[in-house]
C-alpha positions as CSV (number, residue, x, y, z in Angstrom):
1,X,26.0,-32.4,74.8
2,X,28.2,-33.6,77.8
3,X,27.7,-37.5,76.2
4,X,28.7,-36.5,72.9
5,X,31.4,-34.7,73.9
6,X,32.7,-37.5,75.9
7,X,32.4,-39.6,73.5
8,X,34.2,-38.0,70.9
9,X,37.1,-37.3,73.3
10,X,37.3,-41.3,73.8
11,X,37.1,-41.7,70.5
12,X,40.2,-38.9,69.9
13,X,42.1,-40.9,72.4
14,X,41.6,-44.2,70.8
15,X,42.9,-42.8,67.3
16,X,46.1,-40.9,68.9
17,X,47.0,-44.1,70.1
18,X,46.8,-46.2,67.6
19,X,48.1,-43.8,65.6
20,X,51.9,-44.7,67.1
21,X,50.7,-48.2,67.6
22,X,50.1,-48.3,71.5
23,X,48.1,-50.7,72.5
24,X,47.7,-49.9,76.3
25,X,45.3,-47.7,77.9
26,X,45.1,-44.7,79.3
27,X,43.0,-42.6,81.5
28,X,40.6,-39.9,81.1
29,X,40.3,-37.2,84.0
30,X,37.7,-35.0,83.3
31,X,38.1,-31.3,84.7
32,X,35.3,-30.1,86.6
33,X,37.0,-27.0,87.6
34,X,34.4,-24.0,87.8
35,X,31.4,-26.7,86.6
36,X,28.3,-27.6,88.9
37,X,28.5,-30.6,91.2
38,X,24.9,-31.7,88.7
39,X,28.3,-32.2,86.2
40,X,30.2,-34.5,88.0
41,X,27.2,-36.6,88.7
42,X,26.5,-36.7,85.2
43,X,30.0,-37.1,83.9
44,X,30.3,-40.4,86.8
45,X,26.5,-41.7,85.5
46,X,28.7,-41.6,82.0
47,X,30.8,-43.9,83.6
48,X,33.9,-42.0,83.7
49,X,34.7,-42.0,87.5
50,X,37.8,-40.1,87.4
51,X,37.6,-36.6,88.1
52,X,39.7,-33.8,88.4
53,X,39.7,-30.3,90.3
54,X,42.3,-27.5,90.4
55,X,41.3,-26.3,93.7
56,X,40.9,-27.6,97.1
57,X,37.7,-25.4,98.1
58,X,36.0,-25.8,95.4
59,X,36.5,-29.8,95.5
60,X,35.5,-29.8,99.2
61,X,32.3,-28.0,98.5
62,X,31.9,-30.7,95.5
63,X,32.5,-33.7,97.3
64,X,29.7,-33.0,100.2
65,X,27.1,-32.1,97.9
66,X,28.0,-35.3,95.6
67,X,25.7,-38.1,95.3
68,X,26.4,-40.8,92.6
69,X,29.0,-43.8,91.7
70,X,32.5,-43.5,93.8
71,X,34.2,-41.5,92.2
72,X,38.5,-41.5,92.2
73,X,39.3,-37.3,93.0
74,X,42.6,-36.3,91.4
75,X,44.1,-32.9,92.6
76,X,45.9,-31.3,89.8
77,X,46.1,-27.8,90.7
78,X,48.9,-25.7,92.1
79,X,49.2,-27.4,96.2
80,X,49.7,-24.4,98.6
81,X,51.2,-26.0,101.9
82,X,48.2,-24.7,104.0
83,X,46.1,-26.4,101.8
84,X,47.4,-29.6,102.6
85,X,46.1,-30.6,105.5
86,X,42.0,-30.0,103.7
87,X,43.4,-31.8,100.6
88,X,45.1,-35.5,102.1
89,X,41.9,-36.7,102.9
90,X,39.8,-35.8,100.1
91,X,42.0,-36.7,97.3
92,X,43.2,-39.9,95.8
93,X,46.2,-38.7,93.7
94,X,47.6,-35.3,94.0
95,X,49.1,-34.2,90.8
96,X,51.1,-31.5,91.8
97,X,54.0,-32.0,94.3
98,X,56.8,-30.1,93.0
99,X,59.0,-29.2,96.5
100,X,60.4,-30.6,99.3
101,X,58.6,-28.2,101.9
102,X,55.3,-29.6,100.0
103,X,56.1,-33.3,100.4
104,X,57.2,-32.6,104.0
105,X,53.6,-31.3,104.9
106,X,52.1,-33.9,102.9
107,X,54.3,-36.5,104.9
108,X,53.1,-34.6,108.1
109,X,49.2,-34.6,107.3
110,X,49.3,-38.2,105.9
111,X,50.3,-39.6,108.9
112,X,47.8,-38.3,110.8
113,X,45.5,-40.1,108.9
114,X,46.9,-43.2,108.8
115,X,47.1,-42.6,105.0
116,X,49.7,-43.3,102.4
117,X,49.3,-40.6,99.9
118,X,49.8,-41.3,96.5
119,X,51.4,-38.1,94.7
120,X,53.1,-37.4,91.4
121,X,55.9,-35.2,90.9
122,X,55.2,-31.8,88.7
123,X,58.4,-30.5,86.4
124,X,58.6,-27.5,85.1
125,X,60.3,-28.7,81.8
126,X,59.4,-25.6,79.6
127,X,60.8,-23.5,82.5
128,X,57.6,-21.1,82.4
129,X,57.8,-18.6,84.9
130,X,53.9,-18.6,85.3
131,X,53.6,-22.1,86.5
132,X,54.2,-24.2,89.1
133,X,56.8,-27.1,89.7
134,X,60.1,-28.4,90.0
135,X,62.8,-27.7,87.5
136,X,64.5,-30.8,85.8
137,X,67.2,-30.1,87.5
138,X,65.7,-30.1,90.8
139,X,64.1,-33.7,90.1
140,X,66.3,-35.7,90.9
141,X,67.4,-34.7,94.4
142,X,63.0,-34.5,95.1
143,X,62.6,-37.2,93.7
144,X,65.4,-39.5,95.9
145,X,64.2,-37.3,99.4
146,X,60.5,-38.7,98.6
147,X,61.4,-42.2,98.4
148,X,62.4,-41.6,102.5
149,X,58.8,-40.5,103.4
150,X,57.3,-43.6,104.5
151,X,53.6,-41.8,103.9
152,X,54.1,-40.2,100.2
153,X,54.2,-42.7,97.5
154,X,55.4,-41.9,94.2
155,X,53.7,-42.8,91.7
156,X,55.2,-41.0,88.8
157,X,55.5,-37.8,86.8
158,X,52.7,-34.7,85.7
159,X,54.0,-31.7,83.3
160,X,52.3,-28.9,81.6
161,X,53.3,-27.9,78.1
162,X,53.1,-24.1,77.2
163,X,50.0,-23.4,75.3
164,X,51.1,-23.4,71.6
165,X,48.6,-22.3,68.4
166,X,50.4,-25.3,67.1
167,X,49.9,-28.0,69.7
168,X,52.9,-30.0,67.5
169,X,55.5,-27.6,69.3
170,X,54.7,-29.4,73.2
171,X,56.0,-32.4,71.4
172,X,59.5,-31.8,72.5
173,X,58.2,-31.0,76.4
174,X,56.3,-34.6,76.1
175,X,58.9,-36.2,74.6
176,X,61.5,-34.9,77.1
177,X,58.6,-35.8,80.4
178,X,58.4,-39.3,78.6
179,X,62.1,-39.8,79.1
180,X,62.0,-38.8,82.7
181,X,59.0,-40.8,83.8
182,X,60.5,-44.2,81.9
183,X,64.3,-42.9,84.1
184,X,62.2,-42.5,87.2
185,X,61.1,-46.2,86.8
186,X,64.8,-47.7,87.7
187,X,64.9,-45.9,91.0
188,X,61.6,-47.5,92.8
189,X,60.2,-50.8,93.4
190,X,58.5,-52.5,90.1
191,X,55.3,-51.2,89.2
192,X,55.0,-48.2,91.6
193,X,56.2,-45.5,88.3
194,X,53.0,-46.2,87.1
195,X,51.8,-42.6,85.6
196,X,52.3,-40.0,83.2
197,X,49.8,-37.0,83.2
198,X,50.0,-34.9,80.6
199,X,47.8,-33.4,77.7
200,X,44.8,-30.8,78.3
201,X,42.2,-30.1,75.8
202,X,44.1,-28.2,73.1
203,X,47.5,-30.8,73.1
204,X,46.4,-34.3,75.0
205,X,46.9,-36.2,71.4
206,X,50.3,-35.3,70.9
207,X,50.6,-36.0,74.5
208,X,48.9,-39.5,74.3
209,X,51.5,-40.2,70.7
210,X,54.3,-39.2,73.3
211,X,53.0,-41.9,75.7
212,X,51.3,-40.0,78.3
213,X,48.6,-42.5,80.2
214,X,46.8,-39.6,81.8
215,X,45.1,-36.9,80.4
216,X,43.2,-33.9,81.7
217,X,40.6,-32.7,79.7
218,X,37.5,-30.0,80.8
219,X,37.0,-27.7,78.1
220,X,36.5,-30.1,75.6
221,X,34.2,-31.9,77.5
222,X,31.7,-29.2,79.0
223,X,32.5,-26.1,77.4
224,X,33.8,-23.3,78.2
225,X,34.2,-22.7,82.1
226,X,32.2,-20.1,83.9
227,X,34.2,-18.1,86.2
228,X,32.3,-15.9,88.6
């Protein structure tokens, strides 16, 4: 089922795309939040080597039970800052950075490790109360204070869109992300704005029409997750 699925979602991806004539690609994170480590190493025998996890934890426990392909980890769950020094070295692009405090911790850890973390910044652009990150107002002065931190490395933007019956009504949060990500692009060297994550299961098509180049996608993958 997990191959079928996977396919299908490829195939989904494909047709969004073309639908608004992009021609450039962009990248599947599957969600393994709450799924079995037998998952990921099925998902990664698949050959999608991207995978992403909502907590630190539960990653951790993941990665030392792992065995398959390398696999690229993405954190895209809410970052506490006493979670950052467990989450630098296990993950290759953290989603989620949406404060100064957080990018001063992750500064902090990163050098420790001799590591230049590669983040993207999280805004709030729907304003809802129940999630995390910065609010668009807030991005500019974050985003000009993490271009000082010689160990944090931007690499673009990550929103969440409400959850809408209709997933036509996050087009206006996707369109507005869009325009941020393409303004963020003047302020840092050439090439390093490289990503826009946006899109989960229920919206990632609009997302991908809107020109997002990551999605996150778990339900539609493996089902529904079991929470325990």
């Amino acid at each position: 089922m997990i191959e079928e699925s996977l396919h299908a979602i490829q195939q989904r991806m494909a047709d969004a795309m073309a639908s608004v004539g992009r021609v450039d690609t962009a990248l599947l994170v599957a969600v393994t939040k709450n799924h079995p480590v037998a998952t990921v190493e099925e998902i990664a025998r698949l050959g999608c080597t991207h995978v992403g996890e909502n907590r630190v934890q539960e990653a951790k426990e993941k990665q030392a039970l792992y065995k398959g392909p390398d696999l690229v980890w993405h954190l895209i769950g809410h970052l506490q800052v006493n979670k950052v020094r467990q989450a630098v070295p296990m993950f290759d692009l953290i989603h989620s950075v949406d404060s100064i405090k957080l990018l001063d911790e992750i500064e902090k850890v990163a050098t420790k490790h001799d590591k230049v973390q590669d983040v993207l910044l999280q805004v709030n652009i729907a304003r809802e109360a129940s999630k995390s990150g910065m609010s668009v107002e807030e991005f500019p002065h974050i985003r000009e204070y993490a271009k000082t931190l010689p160990h944090v490395r931007i690499r673009g933007l990550m929103c969440m869109a409400p959850f809408f019956d209709d997933p036509e009504e996050a087009r206006p949060i996707f369109r507005v992300a869009k325009a941020l990500f393409e303004d963020m692009k003047s302020y840092f060297p050439d090439g390093e704005i490289e990503y826009l994550s946006m899109g989960m299961t229920h919206d990632f098509e609009v997302a991908l029409q809107e020109g997002a180049n990551i999605v996150r996608i778990g339900t539609a993958i493996f089902g529904e997750r079991v929470y325990t």
